[in-house]
C-alpha positions as a LaTeX table, in Angstrom:
\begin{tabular}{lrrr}
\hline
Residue & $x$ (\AA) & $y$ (\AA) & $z$ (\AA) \\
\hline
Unk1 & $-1.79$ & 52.54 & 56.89 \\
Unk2 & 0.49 & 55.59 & 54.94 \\
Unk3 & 2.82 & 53.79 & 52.64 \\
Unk4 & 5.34 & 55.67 & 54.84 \\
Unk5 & 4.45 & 53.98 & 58.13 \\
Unk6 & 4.65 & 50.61 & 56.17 \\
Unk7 & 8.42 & 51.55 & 54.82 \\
Unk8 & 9.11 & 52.69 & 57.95 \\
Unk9 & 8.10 & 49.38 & 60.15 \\
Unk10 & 10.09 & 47.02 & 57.18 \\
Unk11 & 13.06 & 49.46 & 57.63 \\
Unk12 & 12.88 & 48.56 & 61.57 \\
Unk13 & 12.47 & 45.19 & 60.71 \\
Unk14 & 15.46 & 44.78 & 58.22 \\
Unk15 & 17.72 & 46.51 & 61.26 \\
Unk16 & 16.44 & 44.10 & 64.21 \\
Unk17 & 16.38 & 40.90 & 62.05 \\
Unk18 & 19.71 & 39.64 & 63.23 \\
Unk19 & 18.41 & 40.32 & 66.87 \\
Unk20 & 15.03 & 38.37 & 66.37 \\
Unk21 & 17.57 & 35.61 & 64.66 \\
Unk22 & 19.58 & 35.38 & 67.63 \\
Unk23 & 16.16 & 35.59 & 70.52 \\
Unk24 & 14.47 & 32.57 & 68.29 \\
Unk25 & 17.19 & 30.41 & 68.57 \\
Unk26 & 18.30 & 31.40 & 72.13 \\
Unk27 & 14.66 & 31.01 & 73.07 \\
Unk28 & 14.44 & 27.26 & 71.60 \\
Unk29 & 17.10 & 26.58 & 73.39 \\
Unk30 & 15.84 & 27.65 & 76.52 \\
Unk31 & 12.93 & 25.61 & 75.80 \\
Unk32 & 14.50 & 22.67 & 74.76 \\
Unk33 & 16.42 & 23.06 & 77.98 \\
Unk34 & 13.40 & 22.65 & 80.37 \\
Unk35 & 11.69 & 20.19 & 78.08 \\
Unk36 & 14.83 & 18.07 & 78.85 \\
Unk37 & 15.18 & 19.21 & 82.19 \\
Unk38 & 11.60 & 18.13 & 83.67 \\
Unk39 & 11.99 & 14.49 & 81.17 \\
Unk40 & 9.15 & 15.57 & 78.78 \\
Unk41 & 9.60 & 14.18 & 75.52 \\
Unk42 & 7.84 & 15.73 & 72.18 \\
Unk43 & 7.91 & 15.26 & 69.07 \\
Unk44 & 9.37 & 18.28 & 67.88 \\
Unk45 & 10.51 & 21.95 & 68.43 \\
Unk46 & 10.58 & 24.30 & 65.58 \\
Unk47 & 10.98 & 27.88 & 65.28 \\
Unk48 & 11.15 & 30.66 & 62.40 \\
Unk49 & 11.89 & 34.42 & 61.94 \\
Unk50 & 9.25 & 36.02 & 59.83 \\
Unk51 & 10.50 & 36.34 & 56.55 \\
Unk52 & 10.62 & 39.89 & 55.37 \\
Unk53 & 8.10 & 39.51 & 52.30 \\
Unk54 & 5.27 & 38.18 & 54.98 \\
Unk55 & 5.66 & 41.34 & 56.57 \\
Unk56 & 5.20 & 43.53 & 53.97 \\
Unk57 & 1.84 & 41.87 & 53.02 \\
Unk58 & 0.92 & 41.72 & 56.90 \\
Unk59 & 1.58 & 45.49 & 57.55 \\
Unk60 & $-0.68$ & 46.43 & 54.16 \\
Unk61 & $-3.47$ & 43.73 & 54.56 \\
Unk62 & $-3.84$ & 44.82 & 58.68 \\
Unk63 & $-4.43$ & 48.65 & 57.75 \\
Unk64 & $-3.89$ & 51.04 & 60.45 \\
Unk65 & $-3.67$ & 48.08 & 62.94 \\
Unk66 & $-0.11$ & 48.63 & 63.44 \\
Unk67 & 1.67 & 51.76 & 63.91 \\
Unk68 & 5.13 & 50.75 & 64.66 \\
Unk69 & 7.15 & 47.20 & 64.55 \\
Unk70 & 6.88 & 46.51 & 68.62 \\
Unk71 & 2.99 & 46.40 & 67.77 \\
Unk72 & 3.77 & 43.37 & 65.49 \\
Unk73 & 3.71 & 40.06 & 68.07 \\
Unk74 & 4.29 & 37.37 & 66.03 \\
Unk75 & 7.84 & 38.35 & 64.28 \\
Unk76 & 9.53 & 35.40 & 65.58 \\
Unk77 & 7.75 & 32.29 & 66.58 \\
Unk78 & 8.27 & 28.71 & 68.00 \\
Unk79 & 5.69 & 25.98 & 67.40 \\
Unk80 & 5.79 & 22.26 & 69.88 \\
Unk81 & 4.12 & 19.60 & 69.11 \\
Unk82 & 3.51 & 17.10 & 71.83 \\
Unk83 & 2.96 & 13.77 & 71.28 \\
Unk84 & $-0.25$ & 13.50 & 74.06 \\
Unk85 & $-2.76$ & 15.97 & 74.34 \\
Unk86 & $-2.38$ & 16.90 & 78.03 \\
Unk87 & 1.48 & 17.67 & 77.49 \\
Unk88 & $-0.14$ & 20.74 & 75.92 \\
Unk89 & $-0.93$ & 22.15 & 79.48 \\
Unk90 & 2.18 & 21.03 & 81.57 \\
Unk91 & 4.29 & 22.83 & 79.05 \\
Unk92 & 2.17 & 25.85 & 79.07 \\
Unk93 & 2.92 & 25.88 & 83.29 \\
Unk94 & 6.53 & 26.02 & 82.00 \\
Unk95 & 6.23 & 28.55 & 79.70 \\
Unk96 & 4.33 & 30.73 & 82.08 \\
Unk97 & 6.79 & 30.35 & 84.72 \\
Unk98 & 10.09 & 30.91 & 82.70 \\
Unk99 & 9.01 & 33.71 & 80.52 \\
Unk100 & 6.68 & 36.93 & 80.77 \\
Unk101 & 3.17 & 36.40 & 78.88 \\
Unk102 & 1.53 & 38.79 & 77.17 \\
Unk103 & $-2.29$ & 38.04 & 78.23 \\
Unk104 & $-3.74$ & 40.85 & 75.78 \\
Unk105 & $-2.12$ & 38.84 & 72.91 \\
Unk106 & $-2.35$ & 35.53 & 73.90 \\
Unk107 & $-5.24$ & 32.87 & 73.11 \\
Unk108 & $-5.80$ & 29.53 & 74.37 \\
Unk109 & $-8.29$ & 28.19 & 71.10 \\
Unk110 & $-9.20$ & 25.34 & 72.81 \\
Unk111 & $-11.34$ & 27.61 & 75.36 \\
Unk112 & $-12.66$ & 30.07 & 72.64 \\
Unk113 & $-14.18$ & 27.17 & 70.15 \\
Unk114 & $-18.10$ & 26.01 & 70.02 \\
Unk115 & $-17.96$ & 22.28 & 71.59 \\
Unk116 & $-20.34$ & 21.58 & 68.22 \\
Unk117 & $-18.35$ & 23.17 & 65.52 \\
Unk118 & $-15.31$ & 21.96 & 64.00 \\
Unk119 & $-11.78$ & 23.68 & 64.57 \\
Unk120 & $-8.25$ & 22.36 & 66.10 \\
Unk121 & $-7.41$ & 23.23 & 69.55 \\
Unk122 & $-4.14$ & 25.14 & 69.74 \\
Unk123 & $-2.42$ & 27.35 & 72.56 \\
Unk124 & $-0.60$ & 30.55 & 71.62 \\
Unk125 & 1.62 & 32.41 & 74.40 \\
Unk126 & 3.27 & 35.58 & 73.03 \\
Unk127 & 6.09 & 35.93 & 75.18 \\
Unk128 & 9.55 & 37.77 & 76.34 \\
Unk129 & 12.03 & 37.32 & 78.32 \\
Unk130 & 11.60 & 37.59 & 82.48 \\
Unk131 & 13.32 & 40.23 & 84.02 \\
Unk132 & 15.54 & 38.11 & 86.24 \\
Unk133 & 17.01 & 36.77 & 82.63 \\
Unk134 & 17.15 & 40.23 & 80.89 \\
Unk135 & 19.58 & 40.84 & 83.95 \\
Unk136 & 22.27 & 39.05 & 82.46 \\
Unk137 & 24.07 & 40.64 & 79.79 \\
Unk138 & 24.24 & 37.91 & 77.04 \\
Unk139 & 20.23 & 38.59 & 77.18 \\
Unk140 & 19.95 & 42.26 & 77.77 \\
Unk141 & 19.65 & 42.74 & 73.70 \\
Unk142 & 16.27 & 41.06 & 73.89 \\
Unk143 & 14.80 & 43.21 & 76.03 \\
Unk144 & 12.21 & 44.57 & 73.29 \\
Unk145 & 11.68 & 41.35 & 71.62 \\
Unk146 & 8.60 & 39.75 & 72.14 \\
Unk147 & 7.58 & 35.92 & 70.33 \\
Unk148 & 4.93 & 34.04 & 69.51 \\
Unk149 & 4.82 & 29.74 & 71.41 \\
Unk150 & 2.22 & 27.40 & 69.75 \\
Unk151 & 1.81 & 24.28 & 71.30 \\
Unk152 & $-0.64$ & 21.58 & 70.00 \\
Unk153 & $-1.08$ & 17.64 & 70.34 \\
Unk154 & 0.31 & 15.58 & 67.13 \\
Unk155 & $-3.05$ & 15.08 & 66.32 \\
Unk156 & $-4.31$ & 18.47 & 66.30 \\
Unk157 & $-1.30$ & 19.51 & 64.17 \\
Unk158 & $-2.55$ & 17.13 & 61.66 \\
Unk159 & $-6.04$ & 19.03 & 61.70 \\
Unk160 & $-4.78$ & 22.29 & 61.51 \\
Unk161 & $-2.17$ & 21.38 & 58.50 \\
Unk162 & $-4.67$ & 19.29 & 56.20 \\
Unk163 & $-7.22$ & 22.02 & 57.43 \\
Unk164 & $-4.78$ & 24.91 & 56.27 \\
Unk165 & $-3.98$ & 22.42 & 52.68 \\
Unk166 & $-7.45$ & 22.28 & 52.22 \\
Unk167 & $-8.22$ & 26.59 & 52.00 \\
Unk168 & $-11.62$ & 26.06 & 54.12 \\
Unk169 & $-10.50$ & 27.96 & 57.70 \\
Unk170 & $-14.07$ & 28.54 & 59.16 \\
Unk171 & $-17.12$ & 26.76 & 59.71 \\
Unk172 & $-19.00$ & 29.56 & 57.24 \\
Unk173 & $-16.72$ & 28.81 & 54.05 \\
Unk174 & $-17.66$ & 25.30 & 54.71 \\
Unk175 & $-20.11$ & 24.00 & 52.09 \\
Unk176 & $-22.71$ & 22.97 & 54.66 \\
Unk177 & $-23.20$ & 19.14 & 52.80 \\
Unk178 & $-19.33$ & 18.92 & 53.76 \\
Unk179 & $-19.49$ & 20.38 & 57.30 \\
Unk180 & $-20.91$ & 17.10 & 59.03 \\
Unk181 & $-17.86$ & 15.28 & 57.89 \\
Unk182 & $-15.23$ & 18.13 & 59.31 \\
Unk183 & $-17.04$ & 18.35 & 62.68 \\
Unk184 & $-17.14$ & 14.06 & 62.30 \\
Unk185 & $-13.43$ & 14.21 & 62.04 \\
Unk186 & $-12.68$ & 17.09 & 64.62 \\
Unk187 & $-14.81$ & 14.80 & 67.42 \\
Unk188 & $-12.41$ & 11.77 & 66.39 \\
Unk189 & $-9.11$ & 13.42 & 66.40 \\
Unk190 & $-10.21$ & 14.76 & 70.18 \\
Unk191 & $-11.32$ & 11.08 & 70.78 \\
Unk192 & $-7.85$ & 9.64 & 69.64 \\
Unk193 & $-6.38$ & 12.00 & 71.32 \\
Unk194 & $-8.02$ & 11.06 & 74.60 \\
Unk195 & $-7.84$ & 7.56 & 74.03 \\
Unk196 & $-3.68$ & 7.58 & 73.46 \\
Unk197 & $-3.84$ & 9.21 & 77.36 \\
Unk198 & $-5.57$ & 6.40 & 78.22 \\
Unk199 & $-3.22$ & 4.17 & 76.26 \\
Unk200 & $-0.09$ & 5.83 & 78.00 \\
Unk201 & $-1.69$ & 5.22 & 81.68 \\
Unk202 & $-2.60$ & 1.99 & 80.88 \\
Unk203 & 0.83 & 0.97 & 79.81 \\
Unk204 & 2.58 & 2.92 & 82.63 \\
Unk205 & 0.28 & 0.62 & 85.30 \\
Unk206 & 0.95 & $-2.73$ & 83.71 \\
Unk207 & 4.92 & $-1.37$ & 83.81 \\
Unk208 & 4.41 & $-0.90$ & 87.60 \\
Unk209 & 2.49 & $-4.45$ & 88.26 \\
Unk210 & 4.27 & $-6.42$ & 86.40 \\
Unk211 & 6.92 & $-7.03$ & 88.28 \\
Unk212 & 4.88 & $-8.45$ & 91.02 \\
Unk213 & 3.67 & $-10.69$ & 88.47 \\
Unk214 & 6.59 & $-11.77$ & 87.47 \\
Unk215 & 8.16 & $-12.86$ & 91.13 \\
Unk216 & 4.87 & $-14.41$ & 91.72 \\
Unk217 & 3.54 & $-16.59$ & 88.74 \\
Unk218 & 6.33 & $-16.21$ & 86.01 \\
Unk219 & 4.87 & $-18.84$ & 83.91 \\
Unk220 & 1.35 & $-16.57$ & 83.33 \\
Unk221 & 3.42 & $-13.65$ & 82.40 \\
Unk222 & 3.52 & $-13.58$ & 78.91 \\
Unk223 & 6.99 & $-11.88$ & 76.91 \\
Unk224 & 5.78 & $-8.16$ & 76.13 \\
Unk225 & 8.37 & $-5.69$ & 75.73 \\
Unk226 & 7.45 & $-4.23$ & 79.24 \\
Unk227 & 7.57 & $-7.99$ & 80.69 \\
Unk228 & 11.05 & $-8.47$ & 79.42 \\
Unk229 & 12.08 & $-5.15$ & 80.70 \\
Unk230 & 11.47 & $-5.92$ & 84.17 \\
Unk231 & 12.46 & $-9.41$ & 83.73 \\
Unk232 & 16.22 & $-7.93$ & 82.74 \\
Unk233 & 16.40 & $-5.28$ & 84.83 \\
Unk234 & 15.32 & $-7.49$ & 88.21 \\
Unk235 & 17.29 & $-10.83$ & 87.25 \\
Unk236 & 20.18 & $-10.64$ & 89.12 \\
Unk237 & 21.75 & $-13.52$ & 86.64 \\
Unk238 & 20.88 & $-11.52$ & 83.23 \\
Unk239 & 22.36 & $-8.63$ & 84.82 \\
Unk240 & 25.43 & $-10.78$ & 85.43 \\
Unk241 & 26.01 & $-12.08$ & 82.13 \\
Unk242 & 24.66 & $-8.36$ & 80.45 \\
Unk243 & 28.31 & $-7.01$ & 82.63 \\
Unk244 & 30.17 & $-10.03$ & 81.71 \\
Unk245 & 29.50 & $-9.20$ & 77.74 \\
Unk246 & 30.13 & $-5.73$ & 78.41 \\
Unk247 & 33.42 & $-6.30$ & 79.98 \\
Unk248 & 34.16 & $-8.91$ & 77.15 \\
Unk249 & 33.75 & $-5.97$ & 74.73 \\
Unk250 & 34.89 & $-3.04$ & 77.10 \\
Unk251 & 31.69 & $-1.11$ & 76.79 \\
Unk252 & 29.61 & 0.68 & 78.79 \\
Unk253 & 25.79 & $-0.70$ & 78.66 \\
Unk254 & 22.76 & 1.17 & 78.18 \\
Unk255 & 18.67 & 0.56 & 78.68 \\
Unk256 & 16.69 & 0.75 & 75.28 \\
Unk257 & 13.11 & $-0.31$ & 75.12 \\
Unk258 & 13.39 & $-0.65$ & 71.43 \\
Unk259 & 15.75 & $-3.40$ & 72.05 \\
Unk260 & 13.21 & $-4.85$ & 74.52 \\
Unk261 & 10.63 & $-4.76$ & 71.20 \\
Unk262 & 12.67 & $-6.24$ & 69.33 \\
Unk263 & 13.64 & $-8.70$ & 71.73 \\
Unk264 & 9.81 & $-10.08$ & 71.67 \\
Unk265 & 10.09 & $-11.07$ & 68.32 \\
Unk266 & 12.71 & $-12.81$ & 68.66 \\
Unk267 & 11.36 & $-15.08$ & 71.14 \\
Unk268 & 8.21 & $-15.24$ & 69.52 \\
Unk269 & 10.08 & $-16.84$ & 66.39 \\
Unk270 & 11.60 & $-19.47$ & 68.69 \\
Unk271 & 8.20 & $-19.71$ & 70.27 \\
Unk272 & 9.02 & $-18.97$ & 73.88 \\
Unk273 & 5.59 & $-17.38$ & 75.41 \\
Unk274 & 6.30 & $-16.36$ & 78.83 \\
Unk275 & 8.65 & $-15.16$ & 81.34 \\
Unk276 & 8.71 & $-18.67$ & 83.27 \\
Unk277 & 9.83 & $-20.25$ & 80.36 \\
Unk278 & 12.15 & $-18.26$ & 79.46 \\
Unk279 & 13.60 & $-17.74$ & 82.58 \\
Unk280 & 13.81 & $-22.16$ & 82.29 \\
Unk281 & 16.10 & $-21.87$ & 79.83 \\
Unk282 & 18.51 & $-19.05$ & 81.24 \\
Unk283 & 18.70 & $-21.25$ & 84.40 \\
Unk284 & 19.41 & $-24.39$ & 81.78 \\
Unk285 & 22.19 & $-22.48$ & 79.57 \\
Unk286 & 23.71 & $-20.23$ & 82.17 \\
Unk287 & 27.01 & $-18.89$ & 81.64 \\
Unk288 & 27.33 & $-21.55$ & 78.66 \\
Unk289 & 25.48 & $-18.81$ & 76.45 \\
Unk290 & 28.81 & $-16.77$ & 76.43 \\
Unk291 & 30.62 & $-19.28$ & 74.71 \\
Unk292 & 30.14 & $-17.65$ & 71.69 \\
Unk293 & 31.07 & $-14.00$ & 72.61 \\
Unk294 & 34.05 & $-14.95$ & 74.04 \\
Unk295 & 35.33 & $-16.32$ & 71.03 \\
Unk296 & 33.94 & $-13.87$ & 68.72 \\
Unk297 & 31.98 & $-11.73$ & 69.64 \\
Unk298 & 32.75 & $-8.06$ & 68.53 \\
Unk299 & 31.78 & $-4.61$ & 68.93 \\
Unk300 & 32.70 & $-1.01$ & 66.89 \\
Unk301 & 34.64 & 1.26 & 69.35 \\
Unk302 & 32.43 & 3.59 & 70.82 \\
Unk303 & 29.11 & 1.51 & 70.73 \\
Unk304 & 27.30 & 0.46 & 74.06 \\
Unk305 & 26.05 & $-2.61$ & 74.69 \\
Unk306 & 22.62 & $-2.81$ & 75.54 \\
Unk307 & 20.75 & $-4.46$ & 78.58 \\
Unk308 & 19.49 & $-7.44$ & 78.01 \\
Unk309 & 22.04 & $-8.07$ & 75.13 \\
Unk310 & 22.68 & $-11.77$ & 77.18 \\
Unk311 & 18.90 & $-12.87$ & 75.54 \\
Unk312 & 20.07 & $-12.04$ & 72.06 \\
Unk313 & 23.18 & $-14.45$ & 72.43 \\
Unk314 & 20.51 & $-16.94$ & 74.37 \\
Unk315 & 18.76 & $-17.05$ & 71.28 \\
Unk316 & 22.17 & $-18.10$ & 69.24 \\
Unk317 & 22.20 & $-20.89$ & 72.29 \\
Unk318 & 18.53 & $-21.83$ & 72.12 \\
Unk319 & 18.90 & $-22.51$ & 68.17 \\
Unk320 & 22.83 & $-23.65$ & 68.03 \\
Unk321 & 21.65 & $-26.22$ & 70.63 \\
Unk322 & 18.94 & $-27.88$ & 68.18 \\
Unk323 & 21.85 & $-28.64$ & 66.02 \\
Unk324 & 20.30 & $-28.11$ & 62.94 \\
Unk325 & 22.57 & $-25.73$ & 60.47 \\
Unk326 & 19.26 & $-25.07$ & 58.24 \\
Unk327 & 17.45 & $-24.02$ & 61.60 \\
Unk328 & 20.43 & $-21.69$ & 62.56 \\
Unk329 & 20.18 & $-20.63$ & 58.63 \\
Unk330 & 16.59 & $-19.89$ & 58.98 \\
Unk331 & 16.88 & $-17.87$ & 62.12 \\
Unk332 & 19.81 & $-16.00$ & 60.91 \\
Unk333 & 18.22 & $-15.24$ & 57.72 \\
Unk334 & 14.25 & $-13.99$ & 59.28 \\
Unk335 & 16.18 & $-11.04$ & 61.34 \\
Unk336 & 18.56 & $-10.34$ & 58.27 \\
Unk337 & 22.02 & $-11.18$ & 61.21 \\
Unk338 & 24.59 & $-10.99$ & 58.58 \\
Unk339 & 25.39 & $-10.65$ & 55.12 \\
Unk340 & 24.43 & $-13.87$ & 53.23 \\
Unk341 & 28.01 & $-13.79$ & 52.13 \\
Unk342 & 29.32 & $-14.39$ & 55.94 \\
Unk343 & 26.68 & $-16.38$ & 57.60 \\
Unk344 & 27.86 & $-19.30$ & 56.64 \\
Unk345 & 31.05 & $-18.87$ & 59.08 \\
Unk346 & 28.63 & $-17.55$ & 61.62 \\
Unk347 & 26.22 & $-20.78$ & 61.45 \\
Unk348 & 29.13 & $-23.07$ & 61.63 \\
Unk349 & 30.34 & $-20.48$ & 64.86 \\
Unk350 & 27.06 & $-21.33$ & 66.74 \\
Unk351 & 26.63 & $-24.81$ & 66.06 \\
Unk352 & 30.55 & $-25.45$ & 67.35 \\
Unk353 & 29.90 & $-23.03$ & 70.43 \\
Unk354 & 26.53 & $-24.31$ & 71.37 \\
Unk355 & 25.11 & $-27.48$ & 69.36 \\
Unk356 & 26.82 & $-30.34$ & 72.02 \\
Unk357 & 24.66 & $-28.95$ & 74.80 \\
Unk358 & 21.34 & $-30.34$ & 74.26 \\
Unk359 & 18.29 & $-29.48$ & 73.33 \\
Unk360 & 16.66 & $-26.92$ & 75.16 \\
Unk361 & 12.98 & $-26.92$ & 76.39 \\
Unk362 & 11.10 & $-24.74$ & 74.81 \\
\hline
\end{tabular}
């Protein structure tokens, strides 16, 4: 390439790079949008305008490949990385179908690679915007802009990074004693990534039968964080006392399966195994469990209150009930509920709310 063609394709460049600025981030956006939109979750979205120093070296190591800036595809780029391995392919259906693919330019990686070498598998769309979006005029300044979409599993960002770290990006610069170990690690990164589908469907199916389970042998159903779900979302008296605390508070309550999680260890600590015991012990306390949020239980303006928050206070019943202060002590310290310097009131709150009820069986 003539070191006037060069300066002339960074002087284009330095006079579109607002443009490119603005498509990236509208283009994420849009992304984001149908990401949301059709419930996929991943675990991130990141995008970048090339920088105007990894031109220049592009445009003088690639001589004569490029002639002009609109030859240059991957000025502006967005990279997702899914958490499962098939999300790569349902987002590429949504990528084909909102924007207009460039099949001379684009590669699916996963297609071109030898089954026996080692490599990562990686889709790359180069892309712009469809017509029936260029028609509206807050996109009609895009119209020449074309960008690069990688998408890639987790896992097979992890090869391609520690692959890029290490400096050894083909089988042939491989030193062949150290080859057997790449294409080792390649074949166990697409296993993982296999096996974590499996994982997912597994999970989902257990989700869907448990709840027969539970209406029909509670006692075998063991407390998992999917168990308890369904237990709370299907008990008609947890969902009772779960509005009753949020009208106590005058919040709005919202479903968290991290609460769920860490709902299963609580139980576990007071050694309640399944759902038909602890279902035993909501039908023993009842509506006695509020006793303690109604006279003090608190909450910052703004927060919600969470489904299944009625088990956390049944745990302040289940150990205020064994009348013990060091028990209540021991509980409160193991999930850290409180600052040492005020859980001494709070002890001495659940013992006078709770600890002239009996002992619960469990």
């Amino acid at each position: 390439m003539t070191n006037q063609n060069s300066a002339n394709i960074i002087a284009k460049f330095d006079q579109v790079y607002p443009v490119y600025a603005d498509f990236t981030n509208v283009t994420e956006n849009l992304l984001k949008g149908i990401l949301q939109l059709k419930g996929i979750n991943v675990h991130s979205i990141t995008s970048r305008v090339k920088s105007r120093e990894s031109l220049k070296r592009k445009v003088n190591r690639e001589d004569d490949k490029y002639t002009k800036l609109e030859d240059i595809t991957d000025l502006a780029g967005i990279r997702i990385i899914t958490y499962f391995a098939d999300q790569v392919d349902l987002i590429a259906g949504f990528v084909e179908e909102e924007f207009e693919v460039d099949r001379s330019n684009s590669v699916d990686k996963r297609e071109l690679i030898d089954p026996e070498k080692f490599g990562y598998l990686s889709l790359h769309y180069v892309v712009k915007l469809p017509s029936f979006r260029l028609q509206l005029i807050e996109y009609q300044r895009f119209k020449d802009c074309k960008l690069e979409i990688q998408v890639r599993s987790i896992l097979q960002h992890t090869w391609a990074e520690i692959e890029h770290d290490l400096g050894y990006k083909n089988e042939h610069a491989v030193p062949r004693e150290i080859r057997r170990s790449f294409s080792r690690l390649a074949g166990l990164l697409e296993l993982a990534d296999e096996e974590f589908i499996k994982i997912r469907s597994n999970l989902a199916n257990y989700e869907t039968e448990v709840e027969a389970q539970i209406e029909k042998t509670p006692t075998m159903v063991l407390i998992n964080q999917a168990s308890l779900k369904s237990y709370v979302l299907k008990s008609e008296h947890i969902r009772s006392l779960d509005l009753k605390i949020s009208h106590i508070v005058k919040a709005d309550l919202e479903l968290k399966d991290r609460f769920f999680g860490y709902l299963t260890t609580v139980f576990s600590y007071l050694g309640v195994k399944t759902i038909g015991e602890l279902d035993e012990i909501v039908q023993d306390i009842g509506d006695d469990l509020l006793n303690f949020p109604r006279n003090g239980l608190k909450n910052k303006q703004g927060e919600k209150v969470n489904w299944g928050t009625s088990l956390f206070y049944l745990a302040y019943a289940i150990v205020g009930r064994r009348g013990s202060p060091e028990q209540v002590s021991d509980y409160l310290e193991h999930f850290k509920i409180e600052t040492p310097e005020s859980r001494q009131e709070l002890i001495q709150q659940i013992l006078a709310a709770y600890s002239s009820k009996g002992v619960p069986s469990c």
